[in-house]
N, CA, C and O atoms as a CHARMM CRD file, in Angstrom:
* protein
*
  368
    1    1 UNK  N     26.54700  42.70500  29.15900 PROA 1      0.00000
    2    1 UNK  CA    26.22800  42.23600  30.51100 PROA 1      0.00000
    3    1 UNK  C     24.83700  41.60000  30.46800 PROA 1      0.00000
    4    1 UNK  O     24.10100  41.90100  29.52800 PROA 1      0.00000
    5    2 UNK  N     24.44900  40.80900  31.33400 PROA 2      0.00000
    6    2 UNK  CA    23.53300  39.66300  31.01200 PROA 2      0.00000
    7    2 UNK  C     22.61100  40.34700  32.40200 PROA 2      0.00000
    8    2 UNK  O     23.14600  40.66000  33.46500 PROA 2      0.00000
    9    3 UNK  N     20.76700  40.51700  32.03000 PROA 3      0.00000
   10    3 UNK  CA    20.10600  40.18200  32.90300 PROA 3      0.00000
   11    3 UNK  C     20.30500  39.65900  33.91200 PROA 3      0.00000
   12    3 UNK  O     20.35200  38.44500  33.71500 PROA 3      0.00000
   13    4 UNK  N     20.55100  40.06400  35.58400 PROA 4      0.00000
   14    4 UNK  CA    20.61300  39.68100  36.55500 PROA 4      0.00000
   15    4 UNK  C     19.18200  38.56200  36.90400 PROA 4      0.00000
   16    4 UNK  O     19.27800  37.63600  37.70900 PROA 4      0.00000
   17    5 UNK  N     17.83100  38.89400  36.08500 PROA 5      0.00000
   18    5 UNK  CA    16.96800  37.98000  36.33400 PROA 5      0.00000
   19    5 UNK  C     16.65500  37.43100  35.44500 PROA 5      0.00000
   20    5 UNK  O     15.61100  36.83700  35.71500 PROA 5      0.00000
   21    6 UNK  N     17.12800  37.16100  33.91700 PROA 6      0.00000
   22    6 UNK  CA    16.60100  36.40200  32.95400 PROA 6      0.00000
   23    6 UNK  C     17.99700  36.20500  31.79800 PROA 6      0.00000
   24    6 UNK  O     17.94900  35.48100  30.80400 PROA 6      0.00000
   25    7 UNK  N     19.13600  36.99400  32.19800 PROA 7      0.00000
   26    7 UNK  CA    19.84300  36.19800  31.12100 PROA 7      0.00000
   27    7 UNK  C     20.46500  37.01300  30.15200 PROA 7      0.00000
   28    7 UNK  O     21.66600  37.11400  29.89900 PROA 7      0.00000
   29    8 UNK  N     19.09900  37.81700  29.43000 PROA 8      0.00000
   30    8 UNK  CA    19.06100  38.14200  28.29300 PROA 8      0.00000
   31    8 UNK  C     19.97000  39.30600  28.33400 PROA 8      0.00000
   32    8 UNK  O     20.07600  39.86500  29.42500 PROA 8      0.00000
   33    9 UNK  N     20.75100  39.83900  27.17700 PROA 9      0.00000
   34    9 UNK  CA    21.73200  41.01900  26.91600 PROA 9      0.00000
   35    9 UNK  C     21.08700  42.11600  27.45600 PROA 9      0.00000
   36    9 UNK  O     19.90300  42.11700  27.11700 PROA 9      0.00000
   37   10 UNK  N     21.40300  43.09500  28.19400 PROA 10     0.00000
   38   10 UNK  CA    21.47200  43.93800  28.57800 PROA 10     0.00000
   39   10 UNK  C     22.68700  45.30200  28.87600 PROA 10     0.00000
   40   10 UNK  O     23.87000  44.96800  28.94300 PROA 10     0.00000
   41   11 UNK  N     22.38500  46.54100  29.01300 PROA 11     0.00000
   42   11 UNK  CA    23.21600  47.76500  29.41900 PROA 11     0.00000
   43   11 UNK  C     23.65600  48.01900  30.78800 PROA 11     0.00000
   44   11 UNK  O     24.75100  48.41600  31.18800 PROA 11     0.00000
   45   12 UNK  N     22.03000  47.55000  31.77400 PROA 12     0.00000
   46   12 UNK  CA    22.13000  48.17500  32.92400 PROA 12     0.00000
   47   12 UNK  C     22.17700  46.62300  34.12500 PROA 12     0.00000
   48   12 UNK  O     22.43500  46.70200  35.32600 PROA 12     0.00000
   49   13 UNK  N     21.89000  45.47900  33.45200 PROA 13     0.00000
   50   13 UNK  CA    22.10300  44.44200  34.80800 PROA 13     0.00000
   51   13 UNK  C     20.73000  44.19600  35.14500 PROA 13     0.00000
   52   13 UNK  O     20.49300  43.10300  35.65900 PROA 13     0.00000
   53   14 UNK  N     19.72300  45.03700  34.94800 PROA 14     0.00000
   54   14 UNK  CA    18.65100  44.27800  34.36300 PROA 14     0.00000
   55   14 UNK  C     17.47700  44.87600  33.08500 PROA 14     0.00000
   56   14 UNK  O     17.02900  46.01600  32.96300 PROA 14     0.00000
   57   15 UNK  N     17.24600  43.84400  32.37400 PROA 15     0.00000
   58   15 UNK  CA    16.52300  44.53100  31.05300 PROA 15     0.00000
   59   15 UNK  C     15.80800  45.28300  31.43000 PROA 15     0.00000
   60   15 UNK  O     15.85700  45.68100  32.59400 PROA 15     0.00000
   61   16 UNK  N     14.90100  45.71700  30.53700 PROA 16     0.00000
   62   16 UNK  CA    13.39700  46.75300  30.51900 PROA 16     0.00000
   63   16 UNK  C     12.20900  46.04700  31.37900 PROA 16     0.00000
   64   16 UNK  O     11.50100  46.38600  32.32700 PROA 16     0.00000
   65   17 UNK  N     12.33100  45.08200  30.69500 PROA 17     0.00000
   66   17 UNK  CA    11.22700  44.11900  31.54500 PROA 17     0.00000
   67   17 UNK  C     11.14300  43.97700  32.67300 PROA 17     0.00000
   68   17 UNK  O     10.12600  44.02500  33.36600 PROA 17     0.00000
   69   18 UNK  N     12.41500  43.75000  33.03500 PROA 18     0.00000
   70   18 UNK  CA    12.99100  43.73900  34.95800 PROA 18     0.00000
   71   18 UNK  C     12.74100  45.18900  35.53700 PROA 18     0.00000
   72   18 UNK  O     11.84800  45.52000  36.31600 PROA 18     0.00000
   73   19 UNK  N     13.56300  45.84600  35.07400 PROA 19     0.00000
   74   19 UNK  CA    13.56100  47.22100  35.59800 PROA 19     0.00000
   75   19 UNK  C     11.63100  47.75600  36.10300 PROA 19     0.00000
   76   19 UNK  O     11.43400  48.02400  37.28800 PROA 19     0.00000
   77   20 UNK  N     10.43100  47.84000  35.09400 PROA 20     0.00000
   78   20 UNK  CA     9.24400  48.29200  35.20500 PROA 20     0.00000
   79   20 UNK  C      8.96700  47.30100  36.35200 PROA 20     0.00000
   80   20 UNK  O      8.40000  47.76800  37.34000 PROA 20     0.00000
   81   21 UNK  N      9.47200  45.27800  36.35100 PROA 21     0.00000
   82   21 UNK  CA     9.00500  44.83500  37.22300 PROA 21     0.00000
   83   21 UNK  C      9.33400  45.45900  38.91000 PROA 21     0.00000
   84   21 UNK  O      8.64100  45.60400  39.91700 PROA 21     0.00000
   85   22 UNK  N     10.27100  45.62500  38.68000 PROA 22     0.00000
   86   22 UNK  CA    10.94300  46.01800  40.42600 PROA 22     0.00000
   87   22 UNK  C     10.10800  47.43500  40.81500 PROA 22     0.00000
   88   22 UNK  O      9.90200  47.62900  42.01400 PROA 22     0.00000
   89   23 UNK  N      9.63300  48.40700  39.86200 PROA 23     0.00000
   90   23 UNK  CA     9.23800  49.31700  39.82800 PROA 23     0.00000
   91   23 UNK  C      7.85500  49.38600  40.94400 PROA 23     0.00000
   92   23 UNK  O      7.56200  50.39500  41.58500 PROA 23     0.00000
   93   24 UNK  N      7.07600  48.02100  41.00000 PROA 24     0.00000
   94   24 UNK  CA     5.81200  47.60300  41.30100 PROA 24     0.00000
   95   24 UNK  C      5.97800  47.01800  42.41700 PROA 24     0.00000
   96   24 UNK  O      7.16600  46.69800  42.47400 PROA 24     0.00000
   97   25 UNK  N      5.24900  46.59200  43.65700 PROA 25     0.00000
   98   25 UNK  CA     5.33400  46.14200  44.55200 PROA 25     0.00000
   99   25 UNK  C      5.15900  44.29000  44.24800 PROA 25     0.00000
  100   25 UNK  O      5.07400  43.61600  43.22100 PROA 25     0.00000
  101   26 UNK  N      5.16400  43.96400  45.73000 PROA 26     0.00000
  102   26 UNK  CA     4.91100  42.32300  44.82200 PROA 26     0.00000
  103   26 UNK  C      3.73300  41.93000  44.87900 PROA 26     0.00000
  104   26 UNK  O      3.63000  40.84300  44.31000 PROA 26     0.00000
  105   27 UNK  N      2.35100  42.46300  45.48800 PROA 27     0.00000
  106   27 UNK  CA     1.28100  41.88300  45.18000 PROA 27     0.00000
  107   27 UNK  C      0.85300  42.74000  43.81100 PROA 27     0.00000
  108   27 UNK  O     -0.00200  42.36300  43.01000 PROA 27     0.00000
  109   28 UNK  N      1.52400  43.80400  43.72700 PROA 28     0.00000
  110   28 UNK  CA     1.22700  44.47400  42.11400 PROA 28     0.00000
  111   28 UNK  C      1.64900  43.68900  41.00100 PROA 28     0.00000
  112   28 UNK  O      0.86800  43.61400  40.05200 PROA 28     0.00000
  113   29 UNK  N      3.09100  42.89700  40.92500 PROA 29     0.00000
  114   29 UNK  CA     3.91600  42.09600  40.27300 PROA 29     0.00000
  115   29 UNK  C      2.75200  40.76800  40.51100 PROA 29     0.00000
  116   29 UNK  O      2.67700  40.35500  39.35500 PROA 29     0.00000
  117   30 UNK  N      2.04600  40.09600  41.13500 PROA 30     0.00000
  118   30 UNK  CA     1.49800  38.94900  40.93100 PROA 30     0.00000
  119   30 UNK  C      1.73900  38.58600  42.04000 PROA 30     0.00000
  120   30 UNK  O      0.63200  38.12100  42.31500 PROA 30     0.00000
  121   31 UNK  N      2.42000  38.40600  43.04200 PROA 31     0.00000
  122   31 UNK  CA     3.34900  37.96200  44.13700 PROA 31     0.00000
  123   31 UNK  C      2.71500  37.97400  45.24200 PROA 31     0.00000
  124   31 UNK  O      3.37200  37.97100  46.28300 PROA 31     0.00000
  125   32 UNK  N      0.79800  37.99600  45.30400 PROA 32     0.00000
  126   32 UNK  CA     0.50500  38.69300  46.70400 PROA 32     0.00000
  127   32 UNK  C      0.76900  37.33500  48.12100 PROA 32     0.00000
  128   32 UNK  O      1.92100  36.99400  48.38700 PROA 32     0.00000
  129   33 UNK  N     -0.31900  36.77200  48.80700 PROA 33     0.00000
  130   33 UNK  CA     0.19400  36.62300  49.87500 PROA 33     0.00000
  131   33 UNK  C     -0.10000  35.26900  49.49800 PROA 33     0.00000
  132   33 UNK  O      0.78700  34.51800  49.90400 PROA 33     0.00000
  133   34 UNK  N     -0.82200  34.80000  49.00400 PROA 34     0.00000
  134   34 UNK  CA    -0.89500  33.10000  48.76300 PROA 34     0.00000
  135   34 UNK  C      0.55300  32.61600  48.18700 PROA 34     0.00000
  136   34 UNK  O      1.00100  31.57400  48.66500 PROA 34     0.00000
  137   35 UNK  N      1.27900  33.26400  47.24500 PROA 35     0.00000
  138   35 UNK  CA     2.32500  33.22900  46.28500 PROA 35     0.00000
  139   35 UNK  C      3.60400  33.60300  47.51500 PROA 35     0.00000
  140   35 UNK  O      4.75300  33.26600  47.22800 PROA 35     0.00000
  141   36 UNK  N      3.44200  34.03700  48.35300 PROA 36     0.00000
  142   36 UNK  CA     4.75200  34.35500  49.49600 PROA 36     0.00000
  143   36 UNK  C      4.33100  33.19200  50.27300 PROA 36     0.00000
  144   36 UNK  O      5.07100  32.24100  50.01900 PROA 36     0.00000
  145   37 UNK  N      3.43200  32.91100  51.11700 PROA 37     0.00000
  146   37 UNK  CA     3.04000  31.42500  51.17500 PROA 37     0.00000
  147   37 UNK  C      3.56200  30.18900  51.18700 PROA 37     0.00000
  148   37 UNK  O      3.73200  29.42500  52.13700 PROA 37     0.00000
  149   38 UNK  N      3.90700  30.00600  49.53900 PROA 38     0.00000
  150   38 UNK  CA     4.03100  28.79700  48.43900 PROA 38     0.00000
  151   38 UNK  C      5.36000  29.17000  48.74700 PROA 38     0.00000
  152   38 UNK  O      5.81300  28.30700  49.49800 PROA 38     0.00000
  153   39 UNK  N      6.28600  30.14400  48.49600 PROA 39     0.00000
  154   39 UNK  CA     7.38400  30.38300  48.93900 PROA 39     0.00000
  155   39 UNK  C      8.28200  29.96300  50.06300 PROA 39     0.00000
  156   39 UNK  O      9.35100  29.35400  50.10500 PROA 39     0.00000
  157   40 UNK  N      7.35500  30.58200  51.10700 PROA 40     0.00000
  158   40 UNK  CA     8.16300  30.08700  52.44200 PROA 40     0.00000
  159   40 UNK  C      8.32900  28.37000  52.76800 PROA 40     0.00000
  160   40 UNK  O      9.21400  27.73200  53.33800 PROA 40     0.00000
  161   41 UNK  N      6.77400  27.88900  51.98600 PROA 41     0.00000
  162   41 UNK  CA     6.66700  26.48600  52.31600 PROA 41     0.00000
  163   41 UNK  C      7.75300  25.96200  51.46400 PROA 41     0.00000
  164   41 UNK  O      8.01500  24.80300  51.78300 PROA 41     0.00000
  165   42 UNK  N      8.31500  26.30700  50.71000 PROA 42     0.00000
  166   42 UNK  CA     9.07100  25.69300  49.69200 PROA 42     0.00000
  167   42 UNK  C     10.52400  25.99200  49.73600 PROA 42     0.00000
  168   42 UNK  O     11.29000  25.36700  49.00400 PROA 42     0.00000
  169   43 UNK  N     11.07300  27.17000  50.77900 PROA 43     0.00000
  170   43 UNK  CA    12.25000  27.35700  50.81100 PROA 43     0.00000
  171   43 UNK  C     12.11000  26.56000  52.25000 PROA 43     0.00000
  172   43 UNK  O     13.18100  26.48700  52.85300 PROA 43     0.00000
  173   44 UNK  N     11.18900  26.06500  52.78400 PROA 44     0.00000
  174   44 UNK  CA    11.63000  24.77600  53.86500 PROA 44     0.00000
  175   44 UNK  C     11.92900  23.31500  53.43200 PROA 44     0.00000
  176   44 UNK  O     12.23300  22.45500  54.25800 PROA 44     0.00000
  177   45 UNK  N     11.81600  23.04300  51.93600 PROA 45     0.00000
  178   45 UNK  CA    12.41700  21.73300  51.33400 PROA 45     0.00000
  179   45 UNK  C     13.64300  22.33800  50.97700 PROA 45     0.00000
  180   45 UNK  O     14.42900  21.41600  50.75900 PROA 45     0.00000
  181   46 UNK  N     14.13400  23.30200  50.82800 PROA 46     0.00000
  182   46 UNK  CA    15.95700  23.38400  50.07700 PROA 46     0.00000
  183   46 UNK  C     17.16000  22.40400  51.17300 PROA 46     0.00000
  184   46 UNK  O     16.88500  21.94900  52.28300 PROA 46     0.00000
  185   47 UNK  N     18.37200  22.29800  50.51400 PROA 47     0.00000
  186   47 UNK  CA    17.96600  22.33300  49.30100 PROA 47     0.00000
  187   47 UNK  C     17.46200  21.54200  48.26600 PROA 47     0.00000
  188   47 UNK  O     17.21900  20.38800  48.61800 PROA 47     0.00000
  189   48 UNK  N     17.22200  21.81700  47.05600 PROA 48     0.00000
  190   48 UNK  CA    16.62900  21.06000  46.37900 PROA 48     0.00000
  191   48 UNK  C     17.29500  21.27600  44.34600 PROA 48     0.00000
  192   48 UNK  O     18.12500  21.88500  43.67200 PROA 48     0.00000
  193   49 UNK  N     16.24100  20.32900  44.23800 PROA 49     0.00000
  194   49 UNK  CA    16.78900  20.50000  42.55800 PROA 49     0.00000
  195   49 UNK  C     15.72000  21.24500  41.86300 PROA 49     0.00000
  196   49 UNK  O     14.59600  21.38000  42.34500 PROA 49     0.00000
  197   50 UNK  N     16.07300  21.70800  40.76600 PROA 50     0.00000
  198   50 UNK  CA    15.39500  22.63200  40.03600 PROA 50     0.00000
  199   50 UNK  C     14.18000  21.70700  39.32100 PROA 50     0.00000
  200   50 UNK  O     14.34300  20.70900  38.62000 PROA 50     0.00000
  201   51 UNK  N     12.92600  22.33800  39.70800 PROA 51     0.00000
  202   51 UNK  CA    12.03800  21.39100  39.23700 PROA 51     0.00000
  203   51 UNK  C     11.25100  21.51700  37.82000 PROA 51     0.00000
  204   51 UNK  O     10.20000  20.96600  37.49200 PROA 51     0.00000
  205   52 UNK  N     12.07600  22.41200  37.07500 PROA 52     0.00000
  206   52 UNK  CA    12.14800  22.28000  35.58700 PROA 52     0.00000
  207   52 UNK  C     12.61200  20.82900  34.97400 PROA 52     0.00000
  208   52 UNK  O     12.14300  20.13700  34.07000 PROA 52     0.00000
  209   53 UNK  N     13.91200  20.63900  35.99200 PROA 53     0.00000
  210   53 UNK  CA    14.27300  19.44900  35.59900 PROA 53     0.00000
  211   53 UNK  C     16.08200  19.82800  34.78100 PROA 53     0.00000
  212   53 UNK  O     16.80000  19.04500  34.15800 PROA 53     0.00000
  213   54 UNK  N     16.32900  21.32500  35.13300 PROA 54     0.00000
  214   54 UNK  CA    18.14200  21.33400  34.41900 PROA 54     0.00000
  215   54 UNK  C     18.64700  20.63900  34.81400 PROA 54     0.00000
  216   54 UNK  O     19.40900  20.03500  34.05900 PROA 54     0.00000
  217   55 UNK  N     18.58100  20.17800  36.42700 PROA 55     0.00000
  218   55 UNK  CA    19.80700  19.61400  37.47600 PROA 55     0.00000
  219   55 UNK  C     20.46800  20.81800  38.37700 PROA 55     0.00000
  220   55 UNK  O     21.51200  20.73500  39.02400 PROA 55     0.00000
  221   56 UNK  N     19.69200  21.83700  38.27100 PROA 56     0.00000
  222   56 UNK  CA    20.19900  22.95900  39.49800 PROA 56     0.00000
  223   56 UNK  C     20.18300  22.84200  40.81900 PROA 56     0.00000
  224   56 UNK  O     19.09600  23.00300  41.37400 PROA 56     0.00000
  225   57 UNK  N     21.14400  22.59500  41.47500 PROA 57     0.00000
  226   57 UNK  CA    20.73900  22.10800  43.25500 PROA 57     0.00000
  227   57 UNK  C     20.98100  23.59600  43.41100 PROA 57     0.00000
  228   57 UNK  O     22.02800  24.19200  43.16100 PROA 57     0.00000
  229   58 UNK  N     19.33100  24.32200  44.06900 PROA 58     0.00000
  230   58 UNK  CA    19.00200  25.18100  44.92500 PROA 58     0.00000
  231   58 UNK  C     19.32400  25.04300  46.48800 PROA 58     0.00000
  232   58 UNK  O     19.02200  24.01700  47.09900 PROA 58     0.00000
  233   59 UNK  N     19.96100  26.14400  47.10700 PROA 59     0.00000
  234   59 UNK  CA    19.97900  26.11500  48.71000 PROA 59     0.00000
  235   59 UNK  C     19.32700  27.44700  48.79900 PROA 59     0.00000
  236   59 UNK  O     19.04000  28.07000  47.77700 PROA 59     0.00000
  237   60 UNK  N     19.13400  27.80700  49.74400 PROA 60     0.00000
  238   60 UNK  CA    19.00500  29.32600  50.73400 PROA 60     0.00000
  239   60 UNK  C     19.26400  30.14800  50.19200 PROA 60     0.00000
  240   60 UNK  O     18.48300  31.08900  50.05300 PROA 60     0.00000
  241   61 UNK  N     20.86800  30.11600  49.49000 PROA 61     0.00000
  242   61 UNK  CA    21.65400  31.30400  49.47900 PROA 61     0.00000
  243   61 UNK  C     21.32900  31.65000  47.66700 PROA 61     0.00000
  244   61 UNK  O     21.45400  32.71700  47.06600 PROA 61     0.00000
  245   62 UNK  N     20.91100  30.37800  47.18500 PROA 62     0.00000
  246   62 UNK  CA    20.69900  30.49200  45.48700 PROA 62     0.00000
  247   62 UNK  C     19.35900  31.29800  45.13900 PROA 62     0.00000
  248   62 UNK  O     18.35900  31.23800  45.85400 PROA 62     0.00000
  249   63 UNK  N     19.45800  32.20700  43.73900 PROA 63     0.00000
  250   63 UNK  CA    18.45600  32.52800  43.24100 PROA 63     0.00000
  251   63 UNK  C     17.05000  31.73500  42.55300 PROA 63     0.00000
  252   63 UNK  O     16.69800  31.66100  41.37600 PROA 63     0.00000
  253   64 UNK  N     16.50600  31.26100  43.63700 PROA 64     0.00000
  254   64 UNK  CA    15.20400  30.70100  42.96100 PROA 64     0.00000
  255   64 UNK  C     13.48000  31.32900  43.35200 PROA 64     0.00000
  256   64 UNK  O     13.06700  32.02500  44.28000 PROA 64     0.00000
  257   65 UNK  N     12.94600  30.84100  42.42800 PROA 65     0.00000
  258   65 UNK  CA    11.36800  31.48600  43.02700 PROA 65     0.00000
  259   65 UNK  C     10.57200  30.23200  42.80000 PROA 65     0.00000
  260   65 UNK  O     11.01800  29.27500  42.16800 PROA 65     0.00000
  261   66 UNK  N      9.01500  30.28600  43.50400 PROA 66     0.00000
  262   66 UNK  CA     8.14300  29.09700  44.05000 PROA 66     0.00000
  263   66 UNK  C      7.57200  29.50500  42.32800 PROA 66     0.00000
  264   66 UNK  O      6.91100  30.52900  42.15600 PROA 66     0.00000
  265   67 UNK  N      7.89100  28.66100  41.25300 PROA 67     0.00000
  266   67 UNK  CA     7.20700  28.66600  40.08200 PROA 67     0.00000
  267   67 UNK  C      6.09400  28.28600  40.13500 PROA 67     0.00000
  268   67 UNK  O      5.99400  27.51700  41.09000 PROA 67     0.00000
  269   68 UNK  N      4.73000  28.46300  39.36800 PROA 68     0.00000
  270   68 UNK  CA     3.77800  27.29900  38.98500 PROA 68     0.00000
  271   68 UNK  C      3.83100  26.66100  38.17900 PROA 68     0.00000
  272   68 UNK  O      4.09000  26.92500  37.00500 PROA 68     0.00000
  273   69 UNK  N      3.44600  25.09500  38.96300 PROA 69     0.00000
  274   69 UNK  CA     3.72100  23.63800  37.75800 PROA 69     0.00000
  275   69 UNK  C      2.98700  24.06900  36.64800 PROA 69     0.00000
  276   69 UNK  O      3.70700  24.17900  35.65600 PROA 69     0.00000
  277   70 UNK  N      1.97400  24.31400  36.48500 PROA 70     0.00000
  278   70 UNK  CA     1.65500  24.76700  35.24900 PROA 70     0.00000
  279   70 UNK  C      1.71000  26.52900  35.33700 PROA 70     0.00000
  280   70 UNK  O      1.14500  27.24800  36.16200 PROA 70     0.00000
  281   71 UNK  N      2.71600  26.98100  34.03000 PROA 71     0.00000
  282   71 UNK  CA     2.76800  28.20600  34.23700 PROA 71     0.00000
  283   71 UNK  C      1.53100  29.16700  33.92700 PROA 71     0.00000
  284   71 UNK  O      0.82100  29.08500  32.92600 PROA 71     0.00000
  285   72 UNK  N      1.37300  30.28500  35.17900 PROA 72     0.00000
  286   72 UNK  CA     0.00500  31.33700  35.00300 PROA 72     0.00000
  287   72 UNK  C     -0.82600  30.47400  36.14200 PROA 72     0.00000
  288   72 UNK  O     -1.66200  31.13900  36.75300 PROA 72     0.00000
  289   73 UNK  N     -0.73000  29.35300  36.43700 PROA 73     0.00000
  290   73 UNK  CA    -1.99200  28.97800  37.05600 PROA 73     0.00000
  291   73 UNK  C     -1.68800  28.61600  38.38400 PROA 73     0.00000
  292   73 UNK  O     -0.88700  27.70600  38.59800 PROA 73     0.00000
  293   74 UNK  N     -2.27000  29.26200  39.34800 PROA 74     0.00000
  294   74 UNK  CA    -1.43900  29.09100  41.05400 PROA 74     0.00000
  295   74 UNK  C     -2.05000  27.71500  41.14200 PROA 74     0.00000
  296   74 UNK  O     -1.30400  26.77500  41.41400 PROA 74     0.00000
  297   75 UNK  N     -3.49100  27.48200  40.91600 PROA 75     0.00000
  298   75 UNK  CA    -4.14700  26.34300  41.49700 PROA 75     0.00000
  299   75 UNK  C     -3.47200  25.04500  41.10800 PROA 75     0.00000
  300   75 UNK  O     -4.01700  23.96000  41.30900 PROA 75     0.00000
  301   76 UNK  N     -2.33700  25.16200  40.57500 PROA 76     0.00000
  302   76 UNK  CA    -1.66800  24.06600  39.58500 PROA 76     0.00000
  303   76 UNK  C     -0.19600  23.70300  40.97800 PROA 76     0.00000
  304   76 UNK  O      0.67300  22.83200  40.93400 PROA 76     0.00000
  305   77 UNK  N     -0.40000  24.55800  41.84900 PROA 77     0.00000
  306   77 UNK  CA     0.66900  24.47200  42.80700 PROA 77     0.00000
  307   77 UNK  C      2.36300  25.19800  42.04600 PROA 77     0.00000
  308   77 UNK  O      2.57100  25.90700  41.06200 PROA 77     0.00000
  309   78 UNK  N      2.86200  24.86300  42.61100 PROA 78     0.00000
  310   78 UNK  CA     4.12500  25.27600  42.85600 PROA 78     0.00000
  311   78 UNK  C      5.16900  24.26100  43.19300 PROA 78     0.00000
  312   78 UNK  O      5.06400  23.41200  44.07800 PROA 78     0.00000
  313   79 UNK  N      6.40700  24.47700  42.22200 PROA 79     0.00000
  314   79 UNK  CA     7.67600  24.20900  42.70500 PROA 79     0.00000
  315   79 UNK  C      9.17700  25.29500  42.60300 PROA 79     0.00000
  316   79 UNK  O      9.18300  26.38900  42.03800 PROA 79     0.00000
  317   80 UNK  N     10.00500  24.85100  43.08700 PROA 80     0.00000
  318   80 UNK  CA    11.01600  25.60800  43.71000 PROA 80     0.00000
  319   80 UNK  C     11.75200  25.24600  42.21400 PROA 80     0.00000
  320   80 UNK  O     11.48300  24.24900  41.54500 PROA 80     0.00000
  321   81 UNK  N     12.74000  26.29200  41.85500 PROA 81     0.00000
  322   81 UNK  CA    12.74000  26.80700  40.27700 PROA 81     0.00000
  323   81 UNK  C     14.32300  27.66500  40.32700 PROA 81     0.00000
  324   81 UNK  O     14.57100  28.56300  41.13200 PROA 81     0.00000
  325   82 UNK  N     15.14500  27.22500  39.42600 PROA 82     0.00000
  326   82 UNK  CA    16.09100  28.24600  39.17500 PROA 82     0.00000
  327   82 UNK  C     15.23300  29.63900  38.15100 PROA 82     0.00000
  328   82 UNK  O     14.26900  29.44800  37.41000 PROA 82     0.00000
  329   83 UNK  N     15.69900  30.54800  38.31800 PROA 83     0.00000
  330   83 UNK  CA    15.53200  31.58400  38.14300 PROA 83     0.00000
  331   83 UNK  C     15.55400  31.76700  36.56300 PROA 83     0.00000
  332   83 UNK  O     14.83100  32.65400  36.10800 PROA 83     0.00000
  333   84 UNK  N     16.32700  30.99900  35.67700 PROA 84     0.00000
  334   84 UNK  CA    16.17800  31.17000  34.09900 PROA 84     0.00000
  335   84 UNK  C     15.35900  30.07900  33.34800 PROA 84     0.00000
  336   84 UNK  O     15.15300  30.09100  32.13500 PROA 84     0.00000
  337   85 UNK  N     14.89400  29.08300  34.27200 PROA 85     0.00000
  338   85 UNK  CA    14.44400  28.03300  33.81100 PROA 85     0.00000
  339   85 UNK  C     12.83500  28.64100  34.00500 PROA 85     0.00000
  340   85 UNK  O     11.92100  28.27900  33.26500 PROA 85     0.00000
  341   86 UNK  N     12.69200  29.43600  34.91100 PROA 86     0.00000
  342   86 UNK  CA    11.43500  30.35000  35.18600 PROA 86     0.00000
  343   86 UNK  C     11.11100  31.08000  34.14500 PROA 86     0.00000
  344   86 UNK  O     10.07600  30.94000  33.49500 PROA 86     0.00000
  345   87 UNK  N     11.99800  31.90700  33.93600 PROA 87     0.00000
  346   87 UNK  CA    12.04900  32.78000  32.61100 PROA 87     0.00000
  347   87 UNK  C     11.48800  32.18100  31.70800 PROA 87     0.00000
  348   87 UNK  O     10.36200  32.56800  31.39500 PROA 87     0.00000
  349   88 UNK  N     12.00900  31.19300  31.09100 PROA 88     0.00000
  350   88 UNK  CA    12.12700  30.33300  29.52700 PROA 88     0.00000
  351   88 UNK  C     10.63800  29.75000  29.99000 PROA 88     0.00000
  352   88 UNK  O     10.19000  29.59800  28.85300 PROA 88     0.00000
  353   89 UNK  N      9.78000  29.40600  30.68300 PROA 89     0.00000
  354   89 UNK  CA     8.74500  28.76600  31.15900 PROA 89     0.00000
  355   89 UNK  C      7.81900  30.00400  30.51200 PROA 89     0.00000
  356   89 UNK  O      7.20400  29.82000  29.46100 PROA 89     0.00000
  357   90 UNK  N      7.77700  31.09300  31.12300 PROA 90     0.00000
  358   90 UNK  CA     7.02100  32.37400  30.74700 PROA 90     0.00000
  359   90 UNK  C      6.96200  32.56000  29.60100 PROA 90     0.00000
  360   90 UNK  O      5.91800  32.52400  28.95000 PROA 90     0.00000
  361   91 UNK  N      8.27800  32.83400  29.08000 PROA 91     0.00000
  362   91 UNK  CA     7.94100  32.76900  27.14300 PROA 91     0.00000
  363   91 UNK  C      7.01800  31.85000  26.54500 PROA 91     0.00000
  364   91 UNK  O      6.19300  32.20400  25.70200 PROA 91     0.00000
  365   92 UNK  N      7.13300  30.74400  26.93800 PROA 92     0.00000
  366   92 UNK  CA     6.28100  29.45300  26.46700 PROA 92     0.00000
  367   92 UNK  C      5.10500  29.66200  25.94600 PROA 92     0.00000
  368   92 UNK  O      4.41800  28.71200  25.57200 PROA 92     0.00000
């Protein structure tokens, strides 16, 4: 069974990594209020395409998060992001 947030093989639906994340609140996770913010402003363009660039048309109802264009760096702004293309960005 595949990571509900990244993909990767898993037992439980989400890895280790996921699991400690959910564990944390979201300004603990990175997520505080500038980053919910960037969010709301950005689930008012859906839908939209994945701005990795796969070709994912995001709506409402799809799993995406407000990525940063450059990853780690908020001041770099934000775009609206499928959820594995996020992932694979982080490894980078």
């Amino acid at each position: 069974m595949p990571c509900i947030e990244c993909g990767t093989p898993c037992k439980t639906g989400r890895c280790n990594q996921h699991q400690r994340q959910h564990q944390r609140t979201t300004s603990q996770r990175g997520y505080g209020s500038a980053h919910q913010r960037a969010r709301a402003q950005l689930a008012r363009t859906l839908p939209d395409y994945c701005g990795y660039g796969c070709g994912t048309l995001l709506t409402h109802d799809s799993k995406w998060v407000a990525a940063h264009c450059v990853d780690g760096d908020p001041s770099s702004g934000y775009v609206v992001a499928c959820a594995p293309c996020n992932e694979r960005a982080k490894r980078k």
